[in-house]
C-alpha positions as CSV (number, residue, x, y, z in Angstrom):
1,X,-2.1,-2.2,16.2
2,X,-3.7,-3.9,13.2
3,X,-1.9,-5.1,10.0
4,X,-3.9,-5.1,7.4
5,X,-4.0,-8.4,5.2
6,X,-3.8,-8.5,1.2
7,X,-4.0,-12.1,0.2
8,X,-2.9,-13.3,-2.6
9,X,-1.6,-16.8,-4.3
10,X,2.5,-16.2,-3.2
11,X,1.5,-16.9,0.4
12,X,4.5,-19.7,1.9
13,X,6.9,-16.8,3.3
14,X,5.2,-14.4,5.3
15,X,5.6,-10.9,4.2
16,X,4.9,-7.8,6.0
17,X,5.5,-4.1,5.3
18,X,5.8,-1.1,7.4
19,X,4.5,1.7,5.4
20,X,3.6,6.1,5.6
21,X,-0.3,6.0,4.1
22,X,1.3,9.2,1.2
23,X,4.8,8.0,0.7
24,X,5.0,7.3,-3.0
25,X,7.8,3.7,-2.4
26,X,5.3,2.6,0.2
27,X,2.9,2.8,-2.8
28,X,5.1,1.6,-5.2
29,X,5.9,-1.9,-2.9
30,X,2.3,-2.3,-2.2
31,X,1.7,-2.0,-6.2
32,X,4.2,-4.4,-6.8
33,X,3.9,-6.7,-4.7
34,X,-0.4,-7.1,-5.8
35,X,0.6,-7.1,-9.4
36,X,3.0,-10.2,-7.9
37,X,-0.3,-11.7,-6.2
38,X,2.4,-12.0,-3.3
39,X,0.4,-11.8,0.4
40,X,1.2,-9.7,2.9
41,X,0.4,-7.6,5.5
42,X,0.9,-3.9,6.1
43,X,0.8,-1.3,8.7
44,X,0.8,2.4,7.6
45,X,2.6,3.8,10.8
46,X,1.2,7.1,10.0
47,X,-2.0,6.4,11.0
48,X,-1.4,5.4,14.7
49,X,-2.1,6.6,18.0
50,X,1.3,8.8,19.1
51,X,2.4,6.5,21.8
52,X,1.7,2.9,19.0
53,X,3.8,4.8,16.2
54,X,6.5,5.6,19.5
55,X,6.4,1.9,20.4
56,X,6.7,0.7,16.3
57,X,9.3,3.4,15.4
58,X,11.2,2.4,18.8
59,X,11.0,-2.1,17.5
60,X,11.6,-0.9,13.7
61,X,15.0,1.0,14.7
62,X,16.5,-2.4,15.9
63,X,16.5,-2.9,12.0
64,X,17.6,0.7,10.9
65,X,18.8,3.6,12.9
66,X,18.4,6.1,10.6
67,X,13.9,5.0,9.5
68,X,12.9,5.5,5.9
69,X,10.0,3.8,4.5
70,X,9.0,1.3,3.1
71,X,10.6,-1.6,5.8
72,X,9.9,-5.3,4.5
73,X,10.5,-8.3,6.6
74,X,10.2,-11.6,4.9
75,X,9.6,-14.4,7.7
76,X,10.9,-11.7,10.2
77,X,14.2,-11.0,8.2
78,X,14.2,-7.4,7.4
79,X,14.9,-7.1,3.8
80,X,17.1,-3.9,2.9
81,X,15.4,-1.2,0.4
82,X,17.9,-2.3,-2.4
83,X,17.1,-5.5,-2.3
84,X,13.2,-5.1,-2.2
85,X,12.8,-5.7,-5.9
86,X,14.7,-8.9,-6.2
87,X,13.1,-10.8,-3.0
88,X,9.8,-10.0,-4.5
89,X,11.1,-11.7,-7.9
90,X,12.1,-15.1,-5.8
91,X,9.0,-15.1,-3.9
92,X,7.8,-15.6,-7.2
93,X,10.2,-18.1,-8.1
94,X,9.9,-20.4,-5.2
95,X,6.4,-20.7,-4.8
């Protein structure tokens, strides 16, 4: 499986993002978190072999029983969907 990199200046935490290539909040995160200059790295789940989205899905469910998308990990925590917005805003802050 390869993440895909997007560098950018915010680059001390590492951020990465489990995303669905048409989901409109997968969008929305990626938007925000360029317009941020934050790095990260991303894997649209969508666009995997059947048994790499089976072993992904299976790891990502550790996190969330119920999936929805976008997941966001900051150095491997997994950041829940209502809190997105403000991590993004202190990755900011303590760079």
């Amino acid at each position: 499986m390869d993440f895909k990199t997007v560098s950018g200046k915010y680059n001390k935490q590492k951020v990465k993002i489990y995303t669905i290539s048409t989901c409109m909040w997968c969008t929305r995160l990626k938007r925000k978190l360029n317009q941020n200059n934050i790095e990260y790295t991303y894997l649209d789940i969508d666009l995997l072999t059947l048994p790499e989205k089976t072993e992904v899905k299976s790891q990502l469910r550790q996190y969330r029983r119920i999936l929805a998308f976008p997941m966001m990990f900051i150095d491997d925590e997994f950041i829940e969907n209502q809190f997105i917005d403000q991590k993004i805003q202190d990755l900011v802050n303590d760079a």
